[in-house]
N, C-alpha and C positions, 0 to 999 in steps of 0.2 A: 688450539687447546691450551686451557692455563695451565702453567708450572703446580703440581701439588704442591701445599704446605710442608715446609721443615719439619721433621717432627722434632718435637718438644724435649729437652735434654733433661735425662730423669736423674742420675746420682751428682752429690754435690759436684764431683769431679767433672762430671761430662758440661756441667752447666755454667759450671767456673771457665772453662774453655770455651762455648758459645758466648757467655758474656764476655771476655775478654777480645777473641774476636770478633764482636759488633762494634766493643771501643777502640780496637785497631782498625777499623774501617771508617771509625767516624775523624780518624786524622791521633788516636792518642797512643802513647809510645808506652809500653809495661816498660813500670817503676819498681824496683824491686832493693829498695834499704835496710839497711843492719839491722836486725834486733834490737842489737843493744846501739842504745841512743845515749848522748849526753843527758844527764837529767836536768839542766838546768834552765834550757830552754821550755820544758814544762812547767818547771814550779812559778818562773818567773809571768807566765803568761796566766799561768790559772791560777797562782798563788801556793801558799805552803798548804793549803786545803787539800791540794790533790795527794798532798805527798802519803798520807795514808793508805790511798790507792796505788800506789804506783811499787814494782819491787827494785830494792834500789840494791848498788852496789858500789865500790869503791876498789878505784883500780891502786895499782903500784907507787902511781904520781901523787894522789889522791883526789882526782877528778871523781864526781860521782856519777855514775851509769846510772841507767835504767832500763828495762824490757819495754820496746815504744808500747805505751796505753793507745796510741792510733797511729795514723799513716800519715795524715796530711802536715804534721811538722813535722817527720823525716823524709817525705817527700818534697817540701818549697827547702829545708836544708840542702836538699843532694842538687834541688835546682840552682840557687843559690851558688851552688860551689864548681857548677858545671861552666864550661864555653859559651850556653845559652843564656845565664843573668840575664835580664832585661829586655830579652826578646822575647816573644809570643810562643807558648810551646806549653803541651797537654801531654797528661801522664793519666795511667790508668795501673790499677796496682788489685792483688788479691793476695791476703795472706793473713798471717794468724798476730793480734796485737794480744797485750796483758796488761789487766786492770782488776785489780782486788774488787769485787762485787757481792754483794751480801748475799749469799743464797743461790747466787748462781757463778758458774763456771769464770775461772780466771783468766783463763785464755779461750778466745774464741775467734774467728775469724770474720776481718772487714774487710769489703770490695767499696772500689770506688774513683772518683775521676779528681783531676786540680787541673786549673789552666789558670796559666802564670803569665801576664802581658799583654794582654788582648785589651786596649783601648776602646774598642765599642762593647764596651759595659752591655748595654741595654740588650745586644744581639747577644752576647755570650752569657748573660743570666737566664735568657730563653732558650739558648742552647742545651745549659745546662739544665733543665726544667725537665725540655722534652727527652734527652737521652735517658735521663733518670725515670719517664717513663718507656719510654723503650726497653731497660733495662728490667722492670717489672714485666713486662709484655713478653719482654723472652725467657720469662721464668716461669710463664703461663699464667701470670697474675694480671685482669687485665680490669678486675670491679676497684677502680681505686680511688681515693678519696684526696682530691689535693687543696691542701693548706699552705697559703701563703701571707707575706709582710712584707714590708721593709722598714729596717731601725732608721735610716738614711731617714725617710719622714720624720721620725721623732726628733731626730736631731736638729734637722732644718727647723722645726719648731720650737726647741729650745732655746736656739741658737738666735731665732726671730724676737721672741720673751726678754732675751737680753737680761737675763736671770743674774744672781747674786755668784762669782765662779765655782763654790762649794757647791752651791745645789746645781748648778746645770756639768757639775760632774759625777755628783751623784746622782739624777736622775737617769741619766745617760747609761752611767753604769749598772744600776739596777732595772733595768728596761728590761733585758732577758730574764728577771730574776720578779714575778708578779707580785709576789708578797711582798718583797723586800719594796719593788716602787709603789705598791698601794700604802703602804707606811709612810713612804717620804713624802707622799702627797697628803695626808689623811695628819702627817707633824708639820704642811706646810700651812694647814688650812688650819689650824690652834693661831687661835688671836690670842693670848696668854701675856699679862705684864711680865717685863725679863724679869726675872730673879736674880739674887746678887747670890754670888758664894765661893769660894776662895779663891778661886782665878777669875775675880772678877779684873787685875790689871790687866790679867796677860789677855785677858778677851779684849779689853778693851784697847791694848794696842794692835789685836791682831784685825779689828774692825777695818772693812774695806781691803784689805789685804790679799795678794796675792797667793796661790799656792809654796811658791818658793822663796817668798818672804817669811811663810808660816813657818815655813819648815827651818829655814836659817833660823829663827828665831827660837822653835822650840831644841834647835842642836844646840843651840847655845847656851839657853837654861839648863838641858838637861847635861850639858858637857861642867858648868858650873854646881851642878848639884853631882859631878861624878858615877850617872849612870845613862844606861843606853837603853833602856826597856823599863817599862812600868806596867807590871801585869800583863808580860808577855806579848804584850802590844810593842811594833818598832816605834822609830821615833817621826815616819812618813806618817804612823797611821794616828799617834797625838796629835801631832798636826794637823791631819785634815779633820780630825774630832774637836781640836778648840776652835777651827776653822768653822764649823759648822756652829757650834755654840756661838760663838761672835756675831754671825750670820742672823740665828735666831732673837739672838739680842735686838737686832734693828725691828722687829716684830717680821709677822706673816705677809707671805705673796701676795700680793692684789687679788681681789675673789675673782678679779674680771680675767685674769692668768691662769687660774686655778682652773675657774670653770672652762676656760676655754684647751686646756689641758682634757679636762675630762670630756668634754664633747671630741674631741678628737681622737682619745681613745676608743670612743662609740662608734666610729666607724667602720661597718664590715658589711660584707655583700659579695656579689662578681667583682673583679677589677673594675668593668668599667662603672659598677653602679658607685665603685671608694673615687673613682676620679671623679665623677660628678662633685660627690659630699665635698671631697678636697677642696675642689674650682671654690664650691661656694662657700667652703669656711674660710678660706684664704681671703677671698673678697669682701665677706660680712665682719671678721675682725682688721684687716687692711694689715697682714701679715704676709711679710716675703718670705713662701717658700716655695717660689714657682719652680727654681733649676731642679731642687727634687722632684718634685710633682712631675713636671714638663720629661726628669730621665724615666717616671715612671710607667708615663704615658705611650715614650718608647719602646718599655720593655713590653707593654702591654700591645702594641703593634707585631713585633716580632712573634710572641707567641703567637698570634694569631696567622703568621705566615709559617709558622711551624705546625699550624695542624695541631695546636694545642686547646681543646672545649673549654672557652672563656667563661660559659652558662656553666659549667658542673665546677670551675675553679673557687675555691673560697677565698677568699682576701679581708684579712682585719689587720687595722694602725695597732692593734695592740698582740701580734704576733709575734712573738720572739723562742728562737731556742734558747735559751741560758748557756750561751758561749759567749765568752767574753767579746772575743774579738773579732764577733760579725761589725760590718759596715754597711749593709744594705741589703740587698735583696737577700728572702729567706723564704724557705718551703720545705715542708715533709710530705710524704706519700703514703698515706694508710690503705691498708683493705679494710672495704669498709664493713663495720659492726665488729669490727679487729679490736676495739679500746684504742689507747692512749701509742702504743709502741708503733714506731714508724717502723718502712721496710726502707725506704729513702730520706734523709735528710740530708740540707745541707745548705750553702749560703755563700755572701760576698764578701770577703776579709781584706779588703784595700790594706789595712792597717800592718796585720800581721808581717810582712816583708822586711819591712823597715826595723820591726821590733824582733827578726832575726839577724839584723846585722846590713840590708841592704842600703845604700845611701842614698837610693832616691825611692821613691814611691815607686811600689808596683802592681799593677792592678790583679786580684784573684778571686776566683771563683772554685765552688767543686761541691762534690756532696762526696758521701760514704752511704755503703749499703748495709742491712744490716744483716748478714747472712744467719745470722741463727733465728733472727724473727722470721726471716723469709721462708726457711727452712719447715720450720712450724707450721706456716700457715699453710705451704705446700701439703705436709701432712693431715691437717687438719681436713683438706680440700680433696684429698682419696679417701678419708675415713667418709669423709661424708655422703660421696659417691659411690663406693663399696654398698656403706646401711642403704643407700637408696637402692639401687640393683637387686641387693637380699630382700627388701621389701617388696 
């Protein structure tokens, strides 16, 4: 006789414990950090942009606090500062973060996973894929709609381009951000004679120039003209601004760069139909970016031994969350004919570690869930079964 079906865990409470232990079973240990967070590790990672969002405080010493806006950097902190640094170990966390939101509630609650160490990339971004559905499935959502990327390709390709250092850290960094990289491509593609105008010396010594050449060089101007800011701009961010002008001075990207930027953003289909395109862009322009492609192709194995539908998966080179400091694989989870708001995101921040304080690289992955969309849609999915019933 088969086991009946679990039944389905209906108040937030009840389903917050069903999810929590599915992730204690899948090997992840409930994370449960302070509220109140250093603020510094946010502003510095998102910039002084977020700080509008975020509510801040100032303690005795005058360190500045904040109420965590999320989980995943008080969670790699606490790891960070644990016995475990640098070994392989998963966390799973529920509770409520604080972020100023136009129009909607300031505190709300994120669930979600980080695995901090795990060397085989390729298996642990499929891991995390499938638990992240899992985790929809034990919410009783099971029509869902998956989107995925990797920025890791973009990079591999700029990095092939062998680009001017300003623009291949600007593109890089406005990859998550669509508008912002349709600009940098749409100003790289202006064939336009330079124009001279009052910094035309300081462009013209900062030609070819390094980023921290720029920057020594505009500390130094601006230390000899007696100021630290010009129009609220630091003096990192003049820098990469004459930097870019300088840049532009030697004229426009090669079309043959250009367009082959834009043809590779064009790509999207199943996974395996983007490994296809990949193979043969890579070989029709004779551009090395096999190790990414080659980890992608792994990842794409693994899901497929996870029981993840390769046929219903989306995949496009031009997918990104607008988080800064993804490194690679990324994916959200819709229900579908839901719009734009995911119930799952999340991705692969190699980076992130390092730029908390660790000294050597450490591999991460994780998503966060979004409990109040999910919430929703749960509701959304009894009203609609109710009117059917009455009907």
């Amino acid at each position: 006789m088969s086991k009946p079906a679990a039944p389905r865990a209906t108040g937030t409470a009840a389903w917050a414990a069903e999810l929590l232990s599915s992730f204690a079973d899948a090997g992840y240990v409930r994370a449960e950090p302070p509220i109140l967070q250093p603020a510094e590790p946010f502003l510095d990672l998102s910039g002084e942009d977020i700080r509008k969002s975020l509510y801040l405080t100032t303690d005795a010493g005058g360190e500045e606090l904040c109420l965590r806006p999320d989980l995943t950097i008080p969670v790699a902190r606490d790891y960070l500062a644990s016995s475990r640094n640098g070994k392989p170990a998963g966390f799973c966390y529920f509770g409520p973060v604080f972020r100023y939101r136009d129009g909607k509630p300031s505190e709300f609650l994120q669930a979600g996973l980080e695995s901090f160490g795990r060397q085989d990339r390729a298996a642990a971004d499929a891991e995390m894929l499938a638990l992240g559905l899992e985790a929809t499935s034990t919410l009783g959502i099971d029509d869902v709609e998956i989107r995925t990327g990797d920025v890791a390709l973009f990079i591999a390709l700029i990095d092939a381009l062998d680009l001017y250092p300003v623009w291949r850290r600007r593109l890089i960094k406005d990859f998550n951000r669509k508008v912002s990289l349709a600009q940098d491509i749409a100003r790289l593609t202006l064939e336009t004679e330079p124009t001279r105008n009052e910094y035309q010396g300081v462009l013209a010594a900062l030609a070819g120039s390094d980023r921290k050449a720029a920057l020594a060089l505009v500390t130094d101007l601006m230390s000899i003209a007696g100021t630290t800011n010009v129009g609220g701009r630091t003096v990192a961010e003049i820098a990469d601004r004459f930097l870019e002008q300088s840049t532009l001075q030697g004229g426009a990207l090669p079309r043959d760069a250009l367009q082959l930027i834009n043809r590779f953003l064009a790509i999207a289909g199943t996974p395996e139909d983007a490994l296809r395109q990949l193979r043969t862009l890579a070989a029709d322009a004779k551009v090395d970016v096999n190790a990414a492609v080659d980890e992608f192709e792994r990842r794409i194995g693994f899901m497929t031994q996870r029981g993840i539908d390769l046929a219903a998966t989306r995949f496009s080179t031009s997918f990104g969350r607008g988080v800064d400091y993804y490194t690679g694989f990324e994916f959200e989870l819709h229900r579908k004919g839901n719009g734009d708001d995911p119930l799952v995101a999340g991705g692969r921040y190699d980076g992130l570690m390092t730029q908390l304080g660790a000294p050597e690289p450490i591999p991460a992955v994780g998503f966060s869930i979004w409990v109040e969309t999910l919430t929703q849609v749960r509701r959304n999915a009894a009203a609609s079964k109710i009117g059917a019933s009455a009907s």
